[in-house]
TORPA-920411 format. One record per atom (N, C-alpha, C, O, CB): x, y, z; residue in three letters; atom name. Coordinates in nm, 2 decimals. Each point is the difference from the previous one (the first is absolute). Glycine has a CB too. Layout:
N
<east=X; north=Y; up=Z; rest=ALA; atom=CA>
...
//
This chain:
76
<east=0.08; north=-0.12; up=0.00; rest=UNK; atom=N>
<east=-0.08; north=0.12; up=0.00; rest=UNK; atom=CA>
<east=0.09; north=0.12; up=0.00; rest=UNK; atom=C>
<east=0.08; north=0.03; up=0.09; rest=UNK; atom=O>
<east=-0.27; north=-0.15; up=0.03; rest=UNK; atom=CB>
<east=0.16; north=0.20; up=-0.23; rest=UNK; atom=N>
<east=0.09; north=0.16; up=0.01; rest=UNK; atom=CA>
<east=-0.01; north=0.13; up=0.10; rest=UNK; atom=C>
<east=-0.09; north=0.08; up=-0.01; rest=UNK; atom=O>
<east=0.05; north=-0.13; up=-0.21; rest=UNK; atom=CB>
<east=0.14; north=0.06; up=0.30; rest=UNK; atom=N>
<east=-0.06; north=0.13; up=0.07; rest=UNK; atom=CA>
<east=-0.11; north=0.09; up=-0.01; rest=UNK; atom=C>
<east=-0.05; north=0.06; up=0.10; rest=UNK; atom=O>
<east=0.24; north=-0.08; up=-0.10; rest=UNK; atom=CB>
<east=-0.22; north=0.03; up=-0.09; rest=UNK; atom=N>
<east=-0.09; north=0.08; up=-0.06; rest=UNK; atom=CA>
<east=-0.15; north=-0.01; up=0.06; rest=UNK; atom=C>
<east=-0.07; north=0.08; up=0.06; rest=UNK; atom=O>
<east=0.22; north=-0.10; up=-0.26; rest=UNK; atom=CB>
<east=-0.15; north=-0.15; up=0.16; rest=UNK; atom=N>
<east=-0.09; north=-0.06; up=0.02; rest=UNK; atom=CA>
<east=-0.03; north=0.00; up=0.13; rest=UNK; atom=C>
<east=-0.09; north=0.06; up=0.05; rest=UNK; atom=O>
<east=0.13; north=-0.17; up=-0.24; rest=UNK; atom=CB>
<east=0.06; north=0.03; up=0.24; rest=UNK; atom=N>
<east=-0.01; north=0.00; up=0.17; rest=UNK; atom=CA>
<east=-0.06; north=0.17; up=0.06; rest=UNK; atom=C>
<east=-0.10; north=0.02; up=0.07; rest=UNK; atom=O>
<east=0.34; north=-0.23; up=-0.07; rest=UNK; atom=CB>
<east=-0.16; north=0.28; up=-0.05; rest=UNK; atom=N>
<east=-0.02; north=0.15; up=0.10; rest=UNK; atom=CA>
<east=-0.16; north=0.00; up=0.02; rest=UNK; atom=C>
<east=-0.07; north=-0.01; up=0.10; rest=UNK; atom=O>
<east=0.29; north=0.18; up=-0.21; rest=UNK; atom=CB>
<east=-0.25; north=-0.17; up=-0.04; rest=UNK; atom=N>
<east=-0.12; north=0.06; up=0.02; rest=UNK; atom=CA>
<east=-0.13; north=-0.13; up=-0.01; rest=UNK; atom=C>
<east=-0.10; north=0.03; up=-0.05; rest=UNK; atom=O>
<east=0.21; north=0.21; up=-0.06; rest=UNK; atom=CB>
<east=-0.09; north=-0.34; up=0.16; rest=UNK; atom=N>
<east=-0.09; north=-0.09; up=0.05; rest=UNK; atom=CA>
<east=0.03; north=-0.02; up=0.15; rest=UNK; atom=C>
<east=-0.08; north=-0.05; up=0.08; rest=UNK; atom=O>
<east=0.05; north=-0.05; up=-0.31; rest=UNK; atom=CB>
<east=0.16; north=0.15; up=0.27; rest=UNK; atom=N>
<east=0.02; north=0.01; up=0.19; rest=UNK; atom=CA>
<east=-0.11; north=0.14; up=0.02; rest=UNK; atom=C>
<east=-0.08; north=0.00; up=0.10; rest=UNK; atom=O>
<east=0.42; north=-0.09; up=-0.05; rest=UNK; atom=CB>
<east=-0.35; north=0.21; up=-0.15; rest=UNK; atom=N>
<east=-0.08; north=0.10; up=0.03; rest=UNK; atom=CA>
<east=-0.11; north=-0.01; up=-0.02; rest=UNK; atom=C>
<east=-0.06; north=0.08; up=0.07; rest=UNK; atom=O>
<east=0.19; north=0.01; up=-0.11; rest=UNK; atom=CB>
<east=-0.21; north=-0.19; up=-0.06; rest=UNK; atom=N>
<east=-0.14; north=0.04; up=0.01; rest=UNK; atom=CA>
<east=-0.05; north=-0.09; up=0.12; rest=UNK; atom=C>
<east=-0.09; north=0.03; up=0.07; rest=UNK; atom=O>
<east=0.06; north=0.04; up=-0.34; rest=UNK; atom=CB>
<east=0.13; north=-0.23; up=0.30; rest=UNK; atom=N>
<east=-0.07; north=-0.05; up=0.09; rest=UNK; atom=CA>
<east=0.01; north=0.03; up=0.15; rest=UNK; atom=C>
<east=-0.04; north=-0.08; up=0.08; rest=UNK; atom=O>
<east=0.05; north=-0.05; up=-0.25; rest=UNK; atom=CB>
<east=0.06; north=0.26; up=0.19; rest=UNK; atom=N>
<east=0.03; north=0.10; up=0.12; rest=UNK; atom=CA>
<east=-0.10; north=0.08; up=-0.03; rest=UNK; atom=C>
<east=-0.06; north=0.00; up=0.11; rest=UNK; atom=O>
<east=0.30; north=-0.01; up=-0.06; rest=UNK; atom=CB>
<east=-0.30; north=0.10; up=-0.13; rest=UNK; atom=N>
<east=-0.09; north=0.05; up=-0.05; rest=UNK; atom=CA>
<east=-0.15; north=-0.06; up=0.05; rest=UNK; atom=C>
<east=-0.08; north=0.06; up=0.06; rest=UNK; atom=O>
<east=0.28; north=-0.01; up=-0.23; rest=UNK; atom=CB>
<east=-0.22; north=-0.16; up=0.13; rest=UNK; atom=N>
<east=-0.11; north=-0.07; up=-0.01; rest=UNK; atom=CA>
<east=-0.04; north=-0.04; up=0.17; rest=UNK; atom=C>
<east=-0.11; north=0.00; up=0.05; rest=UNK; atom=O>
<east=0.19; north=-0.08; up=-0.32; rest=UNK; atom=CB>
<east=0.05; north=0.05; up=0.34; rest=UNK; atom=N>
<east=-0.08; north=-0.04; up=0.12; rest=UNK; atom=CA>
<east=0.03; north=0.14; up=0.10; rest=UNK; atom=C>
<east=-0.03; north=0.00; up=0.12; rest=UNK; atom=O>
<east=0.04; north=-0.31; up=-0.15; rest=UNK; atom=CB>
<east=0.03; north=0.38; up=-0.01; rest=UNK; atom=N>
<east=-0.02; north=0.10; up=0.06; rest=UNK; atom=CA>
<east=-0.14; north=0.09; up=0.03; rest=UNK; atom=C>
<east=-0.05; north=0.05; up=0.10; rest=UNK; atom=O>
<east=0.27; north=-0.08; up=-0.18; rest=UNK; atom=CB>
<east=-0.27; north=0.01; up=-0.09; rest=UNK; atom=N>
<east=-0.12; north=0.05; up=-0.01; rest=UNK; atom=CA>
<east=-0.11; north=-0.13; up=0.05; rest=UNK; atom=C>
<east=-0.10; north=0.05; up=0.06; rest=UNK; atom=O>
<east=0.19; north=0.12; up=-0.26; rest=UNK; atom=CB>
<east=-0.08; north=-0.27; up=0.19; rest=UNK; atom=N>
<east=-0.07; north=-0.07; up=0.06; rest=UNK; atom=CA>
<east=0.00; north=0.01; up=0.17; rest=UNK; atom=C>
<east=-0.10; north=0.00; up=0.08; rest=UNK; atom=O>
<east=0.12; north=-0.13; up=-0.31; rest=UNK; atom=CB>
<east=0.11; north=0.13; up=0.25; rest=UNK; atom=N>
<east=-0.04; north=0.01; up=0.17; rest=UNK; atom=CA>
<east=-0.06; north=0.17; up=0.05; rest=UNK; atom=C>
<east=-0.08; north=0.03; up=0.09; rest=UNK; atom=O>
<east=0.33; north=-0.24; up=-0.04; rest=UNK; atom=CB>
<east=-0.21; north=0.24; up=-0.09; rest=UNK; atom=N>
<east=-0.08; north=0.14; up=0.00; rest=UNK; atom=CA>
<east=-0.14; north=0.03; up=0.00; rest=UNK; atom=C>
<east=-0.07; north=0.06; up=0.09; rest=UNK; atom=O>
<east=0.24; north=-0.02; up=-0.18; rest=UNK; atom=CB>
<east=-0.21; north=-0.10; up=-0.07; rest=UNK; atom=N>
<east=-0.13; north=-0.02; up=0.02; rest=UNK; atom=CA>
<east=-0.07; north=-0.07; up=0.10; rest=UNK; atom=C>
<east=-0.10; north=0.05; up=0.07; rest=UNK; atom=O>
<east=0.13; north=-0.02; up=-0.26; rest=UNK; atom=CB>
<east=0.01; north=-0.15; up=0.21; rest=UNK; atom=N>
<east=-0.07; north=-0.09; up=0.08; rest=UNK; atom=CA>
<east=-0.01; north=0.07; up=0.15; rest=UNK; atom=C>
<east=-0.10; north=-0.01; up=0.08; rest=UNK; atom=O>
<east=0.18; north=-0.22; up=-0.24; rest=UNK; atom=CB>
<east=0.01; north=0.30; up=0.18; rest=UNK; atom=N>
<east=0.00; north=0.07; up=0.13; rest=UNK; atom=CA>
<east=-0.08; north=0.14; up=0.02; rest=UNK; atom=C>
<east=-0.04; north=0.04; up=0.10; rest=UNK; atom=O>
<east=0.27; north=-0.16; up=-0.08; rest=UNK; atom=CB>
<east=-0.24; north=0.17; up=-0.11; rest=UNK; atom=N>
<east=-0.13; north=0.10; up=-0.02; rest=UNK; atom=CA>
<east=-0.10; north=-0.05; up=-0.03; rest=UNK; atom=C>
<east=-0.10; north=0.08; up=0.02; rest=UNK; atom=O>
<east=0.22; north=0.07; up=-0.09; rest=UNK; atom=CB>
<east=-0.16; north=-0.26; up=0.03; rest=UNK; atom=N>
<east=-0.14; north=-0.05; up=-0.02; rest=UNK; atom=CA>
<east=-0.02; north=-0.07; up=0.10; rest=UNK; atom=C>
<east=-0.11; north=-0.06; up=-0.02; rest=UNK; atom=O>
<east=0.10; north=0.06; up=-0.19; rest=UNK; atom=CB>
<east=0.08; north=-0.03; up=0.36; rest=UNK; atom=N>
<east=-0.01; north=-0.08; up=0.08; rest=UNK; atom=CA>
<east=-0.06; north=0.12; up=0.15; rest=UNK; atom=C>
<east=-0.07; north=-0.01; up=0.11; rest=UNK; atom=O>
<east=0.28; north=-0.20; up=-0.25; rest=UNK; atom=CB>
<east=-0.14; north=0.35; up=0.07; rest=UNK; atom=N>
<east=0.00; north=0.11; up=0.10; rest=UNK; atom=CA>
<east=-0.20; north=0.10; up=-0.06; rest=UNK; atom=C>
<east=-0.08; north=0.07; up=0.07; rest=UNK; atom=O>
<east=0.49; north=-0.03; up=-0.04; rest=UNK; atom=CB>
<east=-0.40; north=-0.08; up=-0.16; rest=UNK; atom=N>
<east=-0.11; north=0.05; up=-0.03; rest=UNK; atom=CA>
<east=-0.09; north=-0.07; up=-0.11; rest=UNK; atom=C>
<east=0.05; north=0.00; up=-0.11; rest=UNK; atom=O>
<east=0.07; north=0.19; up=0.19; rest=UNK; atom=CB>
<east=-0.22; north=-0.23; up=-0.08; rest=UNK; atom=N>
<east=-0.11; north=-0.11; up=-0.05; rest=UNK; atom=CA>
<east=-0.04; north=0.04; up=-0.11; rest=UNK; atom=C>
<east=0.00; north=-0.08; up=-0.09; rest=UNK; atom=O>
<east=-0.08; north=0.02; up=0.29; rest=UNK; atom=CB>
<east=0.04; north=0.21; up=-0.22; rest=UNK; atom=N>
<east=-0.06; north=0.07; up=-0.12; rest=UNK; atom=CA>
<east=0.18; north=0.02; up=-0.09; rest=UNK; atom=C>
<east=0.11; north=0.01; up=0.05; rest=UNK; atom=O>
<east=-0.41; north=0.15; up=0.10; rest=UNK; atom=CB>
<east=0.27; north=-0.16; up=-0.30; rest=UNK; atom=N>
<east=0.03; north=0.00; up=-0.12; rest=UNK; atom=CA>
<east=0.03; north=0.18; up=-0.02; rest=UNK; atom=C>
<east=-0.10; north=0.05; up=-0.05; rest=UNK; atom=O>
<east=-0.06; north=-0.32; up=-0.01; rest=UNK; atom=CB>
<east=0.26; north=0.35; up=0.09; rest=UNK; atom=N>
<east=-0.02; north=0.11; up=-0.06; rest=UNK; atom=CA>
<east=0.15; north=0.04; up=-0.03; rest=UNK; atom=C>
<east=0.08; north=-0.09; up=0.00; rest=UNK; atom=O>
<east=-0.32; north=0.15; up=0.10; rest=UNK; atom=CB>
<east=0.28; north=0.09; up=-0.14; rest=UNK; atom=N>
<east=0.11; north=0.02; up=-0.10; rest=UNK; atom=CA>
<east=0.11; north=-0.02; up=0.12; rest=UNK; atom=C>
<east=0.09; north=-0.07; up=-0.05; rest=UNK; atom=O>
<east=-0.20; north=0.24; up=-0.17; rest=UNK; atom=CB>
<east=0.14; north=-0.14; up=0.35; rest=UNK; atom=N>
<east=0.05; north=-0.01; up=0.10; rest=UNK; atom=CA>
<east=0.07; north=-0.16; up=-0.02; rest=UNK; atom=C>
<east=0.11; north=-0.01; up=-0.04; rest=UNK; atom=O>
<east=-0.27; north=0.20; up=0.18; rest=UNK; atom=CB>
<east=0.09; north=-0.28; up=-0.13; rest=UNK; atom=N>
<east=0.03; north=-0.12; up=0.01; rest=UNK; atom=CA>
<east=0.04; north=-0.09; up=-0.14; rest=UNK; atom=C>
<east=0.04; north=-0.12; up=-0.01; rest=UNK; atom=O>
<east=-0.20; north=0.17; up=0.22; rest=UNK; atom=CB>
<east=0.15; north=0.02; up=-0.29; rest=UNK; atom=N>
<east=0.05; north=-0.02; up=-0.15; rest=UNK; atom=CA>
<east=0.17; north=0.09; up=-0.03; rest=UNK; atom=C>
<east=0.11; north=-0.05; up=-0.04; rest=UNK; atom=O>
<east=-0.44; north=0.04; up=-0.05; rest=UNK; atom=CB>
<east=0.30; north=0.13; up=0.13; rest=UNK; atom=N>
<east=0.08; north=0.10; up=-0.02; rest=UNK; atom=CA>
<east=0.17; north=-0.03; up=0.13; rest=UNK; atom=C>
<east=0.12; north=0.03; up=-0.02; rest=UNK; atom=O>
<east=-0.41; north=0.15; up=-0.09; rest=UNK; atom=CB>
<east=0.24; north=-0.22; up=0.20; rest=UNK; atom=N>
<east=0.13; north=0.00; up=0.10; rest=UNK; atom=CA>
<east=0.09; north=-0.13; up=-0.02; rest=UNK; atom=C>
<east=0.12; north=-0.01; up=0.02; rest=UNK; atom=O>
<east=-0.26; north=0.15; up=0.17; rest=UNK; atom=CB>
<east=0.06; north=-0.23; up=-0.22; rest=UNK; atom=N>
<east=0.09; north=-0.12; up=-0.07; rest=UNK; atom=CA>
<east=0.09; north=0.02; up=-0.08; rest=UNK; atom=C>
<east=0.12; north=-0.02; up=0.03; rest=UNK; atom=O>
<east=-0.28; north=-0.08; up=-0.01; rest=UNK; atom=CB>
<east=0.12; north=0.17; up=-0.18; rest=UNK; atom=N>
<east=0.07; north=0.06; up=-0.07; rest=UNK; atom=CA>
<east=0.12; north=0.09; up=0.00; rest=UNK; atom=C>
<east=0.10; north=0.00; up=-0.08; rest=UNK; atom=O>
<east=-0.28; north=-0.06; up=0.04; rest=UNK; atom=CB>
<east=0.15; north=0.14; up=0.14; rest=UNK; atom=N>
<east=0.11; north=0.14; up=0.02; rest=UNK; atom=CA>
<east=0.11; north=-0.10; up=0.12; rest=UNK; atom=C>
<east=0.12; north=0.02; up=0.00; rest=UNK; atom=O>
<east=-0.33; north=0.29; up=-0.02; rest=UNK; atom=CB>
<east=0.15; north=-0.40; up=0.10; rest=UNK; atom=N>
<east=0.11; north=-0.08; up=0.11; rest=UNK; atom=CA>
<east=0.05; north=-0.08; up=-0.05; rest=UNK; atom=C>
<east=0.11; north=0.00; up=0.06; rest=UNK; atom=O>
<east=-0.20; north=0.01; up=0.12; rest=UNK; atom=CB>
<east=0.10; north=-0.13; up=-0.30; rest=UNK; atom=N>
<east=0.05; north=-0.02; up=-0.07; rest=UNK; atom=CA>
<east=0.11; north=0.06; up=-0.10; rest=UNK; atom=C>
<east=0.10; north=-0.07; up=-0.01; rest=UNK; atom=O>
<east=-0.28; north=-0.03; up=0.10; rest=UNK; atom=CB>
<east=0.16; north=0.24; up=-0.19; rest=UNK; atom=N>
<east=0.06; north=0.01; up=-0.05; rest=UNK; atom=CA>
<east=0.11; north=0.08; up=0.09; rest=UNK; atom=C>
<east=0.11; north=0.02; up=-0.04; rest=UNK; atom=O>
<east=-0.28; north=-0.07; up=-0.13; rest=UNK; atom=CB>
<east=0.13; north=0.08; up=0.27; rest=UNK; atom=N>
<east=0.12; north=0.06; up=0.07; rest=UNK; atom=CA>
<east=0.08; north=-0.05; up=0.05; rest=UNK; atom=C>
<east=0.11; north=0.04; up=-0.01; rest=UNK; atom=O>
<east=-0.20; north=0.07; up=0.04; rest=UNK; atom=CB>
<east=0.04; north=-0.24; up=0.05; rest=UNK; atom=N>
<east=0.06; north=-0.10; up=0.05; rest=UNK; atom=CA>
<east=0.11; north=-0.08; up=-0.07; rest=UNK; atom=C>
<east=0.12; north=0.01; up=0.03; rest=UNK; atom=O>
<east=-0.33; north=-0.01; up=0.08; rest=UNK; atom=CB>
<east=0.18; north=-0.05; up=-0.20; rest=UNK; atom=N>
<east=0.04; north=-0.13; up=-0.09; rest=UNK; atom=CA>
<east=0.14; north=0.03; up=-0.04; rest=UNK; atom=C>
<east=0.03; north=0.12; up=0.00; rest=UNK; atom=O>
<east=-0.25; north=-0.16; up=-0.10; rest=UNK; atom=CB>
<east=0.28; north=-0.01; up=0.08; rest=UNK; atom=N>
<east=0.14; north=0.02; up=-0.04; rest=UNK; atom=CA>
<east=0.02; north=-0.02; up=-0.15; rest=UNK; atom=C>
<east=-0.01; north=-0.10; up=-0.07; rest=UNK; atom=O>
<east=0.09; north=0.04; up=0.31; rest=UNK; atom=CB>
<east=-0.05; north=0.20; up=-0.25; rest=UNK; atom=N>
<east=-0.01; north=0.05; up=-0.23; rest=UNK; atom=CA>
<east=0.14; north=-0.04; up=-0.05; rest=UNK; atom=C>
<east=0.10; north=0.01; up=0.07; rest=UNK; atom=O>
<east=-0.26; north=0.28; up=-0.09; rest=UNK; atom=CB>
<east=0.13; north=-0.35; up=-0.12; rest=UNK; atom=N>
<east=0.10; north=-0.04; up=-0.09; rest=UNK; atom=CA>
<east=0.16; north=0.08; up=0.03; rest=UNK; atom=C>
<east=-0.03; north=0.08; up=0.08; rest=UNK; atom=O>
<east=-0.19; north=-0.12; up=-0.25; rest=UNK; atom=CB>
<east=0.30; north=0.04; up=0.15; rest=UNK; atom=N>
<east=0.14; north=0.08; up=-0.09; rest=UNK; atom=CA>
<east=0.10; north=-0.08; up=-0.02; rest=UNK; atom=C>
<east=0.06; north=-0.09; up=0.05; rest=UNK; atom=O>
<east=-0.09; north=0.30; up=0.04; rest=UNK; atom=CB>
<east=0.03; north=-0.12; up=-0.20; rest=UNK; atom=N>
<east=0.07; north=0.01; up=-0.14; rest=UNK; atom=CA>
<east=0.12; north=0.08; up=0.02; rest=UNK; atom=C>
<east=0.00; north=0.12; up=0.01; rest=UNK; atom=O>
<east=-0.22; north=-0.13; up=-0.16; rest=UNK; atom=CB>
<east=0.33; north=-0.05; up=0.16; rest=UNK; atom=N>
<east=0.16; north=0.06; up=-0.03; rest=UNK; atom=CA>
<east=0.10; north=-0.06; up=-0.14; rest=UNK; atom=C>
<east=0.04; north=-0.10; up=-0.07; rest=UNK; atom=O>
<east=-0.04; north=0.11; up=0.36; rest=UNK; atom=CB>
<east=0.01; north=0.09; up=-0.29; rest=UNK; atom=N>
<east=0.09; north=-0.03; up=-0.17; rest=UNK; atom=CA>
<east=0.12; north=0.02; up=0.00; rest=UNK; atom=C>
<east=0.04; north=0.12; up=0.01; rest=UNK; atom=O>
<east=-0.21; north=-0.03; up=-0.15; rest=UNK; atom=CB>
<east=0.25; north=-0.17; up=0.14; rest=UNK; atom=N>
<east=0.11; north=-0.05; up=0.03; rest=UNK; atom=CA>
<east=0.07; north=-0.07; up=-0.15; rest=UNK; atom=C>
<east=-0.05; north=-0.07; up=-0.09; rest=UNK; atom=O>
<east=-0.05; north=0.04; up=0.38; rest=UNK; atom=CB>
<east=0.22; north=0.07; up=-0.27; rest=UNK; atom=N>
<east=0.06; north=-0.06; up=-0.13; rest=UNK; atom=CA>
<east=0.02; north=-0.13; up=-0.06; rest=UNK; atom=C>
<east=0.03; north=-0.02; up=-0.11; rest=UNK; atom=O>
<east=0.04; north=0.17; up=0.15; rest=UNK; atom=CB>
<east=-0.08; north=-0.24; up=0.07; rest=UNK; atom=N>
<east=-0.01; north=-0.11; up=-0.04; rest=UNK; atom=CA>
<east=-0.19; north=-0.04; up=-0.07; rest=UNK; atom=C>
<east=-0.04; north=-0.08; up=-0.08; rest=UNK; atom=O>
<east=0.30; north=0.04; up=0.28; rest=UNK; atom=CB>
<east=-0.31; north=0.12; up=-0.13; rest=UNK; atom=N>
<east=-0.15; north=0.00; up=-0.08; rest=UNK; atom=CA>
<east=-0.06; north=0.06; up=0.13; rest=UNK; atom=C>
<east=0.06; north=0.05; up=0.09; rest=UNK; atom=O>
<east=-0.08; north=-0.28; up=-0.29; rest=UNK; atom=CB>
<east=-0.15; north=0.19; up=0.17; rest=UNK; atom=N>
<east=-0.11; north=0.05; up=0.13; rest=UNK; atom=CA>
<east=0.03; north=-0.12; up=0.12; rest=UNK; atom=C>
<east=0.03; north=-0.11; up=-0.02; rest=UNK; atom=O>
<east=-0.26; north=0.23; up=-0.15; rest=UNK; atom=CB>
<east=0.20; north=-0.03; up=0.31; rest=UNK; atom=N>
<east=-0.05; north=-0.12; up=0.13; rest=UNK; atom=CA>
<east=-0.09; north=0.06; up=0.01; rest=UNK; atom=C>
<east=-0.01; north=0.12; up=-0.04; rest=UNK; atom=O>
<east=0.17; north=-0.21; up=0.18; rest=UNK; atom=CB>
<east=-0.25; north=0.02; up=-0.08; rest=UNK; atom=N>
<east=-0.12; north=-0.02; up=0.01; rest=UNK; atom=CA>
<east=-0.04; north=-0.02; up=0.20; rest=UNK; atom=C>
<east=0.03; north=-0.10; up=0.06; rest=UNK; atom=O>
<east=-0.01; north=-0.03; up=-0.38; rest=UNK; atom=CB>
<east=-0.08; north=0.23; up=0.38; rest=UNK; atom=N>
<east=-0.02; north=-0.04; up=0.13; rest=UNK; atom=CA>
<east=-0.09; north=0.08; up=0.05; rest=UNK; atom=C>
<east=-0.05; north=0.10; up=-0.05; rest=UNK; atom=O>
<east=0.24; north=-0.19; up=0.07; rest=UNK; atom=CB>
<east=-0.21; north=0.04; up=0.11; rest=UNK; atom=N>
<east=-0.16; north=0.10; up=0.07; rest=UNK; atom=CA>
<east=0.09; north=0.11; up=0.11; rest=UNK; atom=C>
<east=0.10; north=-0.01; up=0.07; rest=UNK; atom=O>
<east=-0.34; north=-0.23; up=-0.04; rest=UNK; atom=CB>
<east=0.16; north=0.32; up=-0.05; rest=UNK; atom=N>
<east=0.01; north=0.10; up=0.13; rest=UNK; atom=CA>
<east=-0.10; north=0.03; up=0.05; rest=UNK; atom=C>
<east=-0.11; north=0.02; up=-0.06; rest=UNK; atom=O>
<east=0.26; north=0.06; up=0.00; rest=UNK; atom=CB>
<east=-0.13; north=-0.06; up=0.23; rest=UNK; atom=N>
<east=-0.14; north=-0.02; up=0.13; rest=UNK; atom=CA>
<east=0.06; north=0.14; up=0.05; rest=UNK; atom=C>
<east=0.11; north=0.05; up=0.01; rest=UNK; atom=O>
<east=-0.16; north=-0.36; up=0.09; rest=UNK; atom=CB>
<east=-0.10; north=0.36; up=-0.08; rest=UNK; atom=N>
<east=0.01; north=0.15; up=0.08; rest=UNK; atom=CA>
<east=0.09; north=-0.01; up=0.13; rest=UNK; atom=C>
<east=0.08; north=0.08; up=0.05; rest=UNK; atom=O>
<east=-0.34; north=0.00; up=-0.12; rest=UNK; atom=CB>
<east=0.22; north=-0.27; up=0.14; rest=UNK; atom=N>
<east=0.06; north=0.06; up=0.12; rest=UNK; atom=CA>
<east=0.13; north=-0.08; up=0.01; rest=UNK; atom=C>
<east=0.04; north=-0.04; up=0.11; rest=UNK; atom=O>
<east=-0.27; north=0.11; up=0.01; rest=UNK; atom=CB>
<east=0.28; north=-0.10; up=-0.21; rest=UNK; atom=N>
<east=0.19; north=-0.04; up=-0.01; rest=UNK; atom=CA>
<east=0.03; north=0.04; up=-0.17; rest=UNK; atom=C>
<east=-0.06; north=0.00; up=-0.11; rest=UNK; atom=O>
<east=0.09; north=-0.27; up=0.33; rest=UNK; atom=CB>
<east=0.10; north=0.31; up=-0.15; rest=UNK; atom=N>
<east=0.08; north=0.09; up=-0.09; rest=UNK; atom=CA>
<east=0.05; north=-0.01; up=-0.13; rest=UNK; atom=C>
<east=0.00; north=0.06; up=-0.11; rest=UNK; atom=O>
<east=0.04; north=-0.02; up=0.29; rest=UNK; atom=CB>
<east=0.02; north=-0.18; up=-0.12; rest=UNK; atom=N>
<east=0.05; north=-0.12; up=-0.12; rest=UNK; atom=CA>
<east=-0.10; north=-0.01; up=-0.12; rest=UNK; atom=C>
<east=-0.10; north=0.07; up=0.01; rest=UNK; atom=O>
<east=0.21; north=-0.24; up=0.18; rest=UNK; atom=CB>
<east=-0.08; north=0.09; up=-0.30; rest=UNK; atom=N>
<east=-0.05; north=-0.07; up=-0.08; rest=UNK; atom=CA>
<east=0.00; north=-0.14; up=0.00; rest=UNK; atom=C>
<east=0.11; north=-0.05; up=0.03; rest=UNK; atom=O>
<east=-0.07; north=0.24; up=-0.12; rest=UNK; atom=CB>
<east=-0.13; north=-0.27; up=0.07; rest=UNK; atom=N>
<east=0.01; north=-0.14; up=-0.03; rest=UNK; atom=CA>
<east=0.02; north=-0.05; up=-0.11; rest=UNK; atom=C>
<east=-0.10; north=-0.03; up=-0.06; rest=UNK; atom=O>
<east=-0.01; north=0.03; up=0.19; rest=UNK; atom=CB>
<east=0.24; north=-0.02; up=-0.20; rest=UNK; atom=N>
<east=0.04; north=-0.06; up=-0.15; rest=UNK; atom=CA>
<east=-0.03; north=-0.09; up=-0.02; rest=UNK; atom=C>
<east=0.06; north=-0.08; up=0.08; rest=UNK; atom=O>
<east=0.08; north=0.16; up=-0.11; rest=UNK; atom=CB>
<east=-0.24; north=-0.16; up=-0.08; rest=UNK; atom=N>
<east=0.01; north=-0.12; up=-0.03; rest=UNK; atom=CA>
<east=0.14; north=-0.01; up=-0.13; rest=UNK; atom=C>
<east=0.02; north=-0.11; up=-0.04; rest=UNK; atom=O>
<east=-0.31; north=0.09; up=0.13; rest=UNK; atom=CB>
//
């Protein structure tokens, strides 16, 4: 599997249960269906999740995540 590949399938499936545990925990705190409970999943996820990067380096691209709350990068 290509770095590439990896990065961004480690991201959406960090992505995915981020938003799922989110939701499930706002729909556990509130019963009714409205933009609150649709909308905070979305914005805590995308903030949360740890996003692609891309360094270009002469030997070619690496490929790794970076997290708001460590500094580092994760290279695959």
């Amino acid at each position: 599997m290509s770095p590439k590949i990896k990065t961004y399938l480690v991201y959406s499936i960090s992505f995915l249960v981020l938003f799922m545990g989110t939701f499930f925990i706002t729909k556990a705190i509130t019963n009714k269906t409205s933009v609150f409970t649709t909308m905070l999943p979305i914005i805590v996820a995308v903030v949360v999740a740890p996003k692609p990067h891309v360094a270009q380096y002469q030997s070619g691209k690496r490929y790794g995540l970076k997290w708001i709350f460590k500094k580092d990068v994760w290279w695959f």
